[in-house]
C-alpha atoms as one frame of an Amber mdcrd trajectory, in Angstrom:
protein
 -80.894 -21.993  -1.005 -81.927 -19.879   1.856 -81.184 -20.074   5.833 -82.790
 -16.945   7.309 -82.037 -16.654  11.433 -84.422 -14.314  12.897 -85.279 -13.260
  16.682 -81.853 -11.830  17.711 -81.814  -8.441  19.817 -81.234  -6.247  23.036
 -81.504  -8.417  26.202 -80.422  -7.804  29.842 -78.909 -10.533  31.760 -80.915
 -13.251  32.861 -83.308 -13.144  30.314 -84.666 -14.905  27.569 -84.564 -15.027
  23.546 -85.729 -17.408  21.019 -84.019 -17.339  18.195 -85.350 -18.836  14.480
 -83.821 -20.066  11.571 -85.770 -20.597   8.097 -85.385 -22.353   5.238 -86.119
 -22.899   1.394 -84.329 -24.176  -1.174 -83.076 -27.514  -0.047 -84.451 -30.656
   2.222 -84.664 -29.464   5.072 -85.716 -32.627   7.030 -82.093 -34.439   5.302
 -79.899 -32.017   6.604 -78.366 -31.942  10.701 -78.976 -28.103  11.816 -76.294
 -26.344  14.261 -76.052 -23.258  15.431 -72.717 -21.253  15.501 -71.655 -18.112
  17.313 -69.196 -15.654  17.033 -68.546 -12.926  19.548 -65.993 -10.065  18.300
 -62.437 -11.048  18.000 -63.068 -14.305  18.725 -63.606 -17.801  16.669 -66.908
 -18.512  15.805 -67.936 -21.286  18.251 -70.337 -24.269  17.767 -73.349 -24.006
  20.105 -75.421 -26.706  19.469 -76.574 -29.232  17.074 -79.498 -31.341  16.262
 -80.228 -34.310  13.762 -82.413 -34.494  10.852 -85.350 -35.947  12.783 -84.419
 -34.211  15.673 -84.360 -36.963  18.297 -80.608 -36.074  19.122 -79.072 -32.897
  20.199 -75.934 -31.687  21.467 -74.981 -28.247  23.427 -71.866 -26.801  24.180
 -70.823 -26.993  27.990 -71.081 -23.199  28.427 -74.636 -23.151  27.020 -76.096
 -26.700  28.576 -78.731 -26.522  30.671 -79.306 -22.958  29.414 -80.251 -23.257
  25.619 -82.042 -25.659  23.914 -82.175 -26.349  20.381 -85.174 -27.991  18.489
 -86.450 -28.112  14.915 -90.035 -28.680  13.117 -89.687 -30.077   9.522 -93.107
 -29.500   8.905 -91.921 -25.719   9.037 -88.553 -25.798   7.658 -87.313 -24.285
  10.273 -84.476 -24.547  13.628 -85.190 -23.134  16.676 -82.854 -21.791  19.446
 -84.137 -21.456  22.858 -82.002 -19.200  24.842 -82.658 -18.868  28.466 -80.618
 -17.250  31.656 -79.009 -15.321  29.194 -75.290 -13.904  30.455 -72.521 -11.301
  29.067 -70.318 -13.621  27.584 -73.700 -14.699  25.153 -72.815 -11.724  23.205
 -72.258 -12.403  19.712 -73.973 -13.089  15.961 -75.808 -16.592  15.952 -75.334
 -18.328  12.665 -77.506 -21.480  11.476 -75.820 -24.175   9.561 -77.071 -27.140
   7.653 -74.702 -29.647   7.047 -74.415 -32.574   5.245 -71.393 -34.954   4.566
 -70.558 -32.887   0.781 -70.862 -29.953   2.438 -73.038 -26.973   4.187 -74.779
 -24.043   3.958 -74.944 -20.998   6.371 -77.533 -18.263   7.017 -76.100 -14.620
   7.299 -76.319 -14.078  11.178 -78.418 -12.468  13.792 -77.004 -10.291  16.524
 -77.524 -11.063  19.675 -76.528  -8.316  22.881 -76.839  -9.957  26.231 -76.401
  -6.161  28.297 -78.336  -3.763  31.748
């Protein structure tokens, strides 16, 4: 089992990243995706979520309106759509697929929101 984000980097405010998250080893198209973050000295925070088929989808309040998340099961792979991006965005962006026994987690991608 393999979650592998990808697309994370250096980004000054107000600008844009889209983050990826592939995967292999498991059915994809059974599991919910979310994505997590966790800036430094802080508790990683859920960010958003979306459902096996996709057709619902949650953000946090400090990223609605902002990011969007969407998946294609055809690729095995979550998306993160990060727009208008801010200071505070800082952190390492974890994808997570869940099921009701359990979950499995990718190993992070850093993302630096900084002029």
């Amino acid at each position: 089992v393999q979650l592998v984000e990808s697309g994370g980097g250096l980004v000054q405010p107000g600008g844009s990243l889209t983050l990826s998250c592939a995967a292999s080893g498991f059915t994809f198209s059974r599991f919910d995706m979310r994505w997590y973050r966790q800036a430094p000295g802080k508790e990683r925070e859920l960010v958003a979520a979306i459902s096996t088929a996709g057709g619902s989808t949650n953000h946090a309040d400090s990223v609605k309106g902002r990011f969007t998340v969407s998946r294609d099961n055809a690729k095995n792979t979550v998306y993160l759509q990060m727009n208008s991006l801010k200071h505070e965005d800082t952190a390492v962006y974890y994808c997570n697929a869940v099921r009701s026994w359990g979950a499995y987690w990718g190993q992070g991608t850093q993302v630096t929101v900084s002029s």
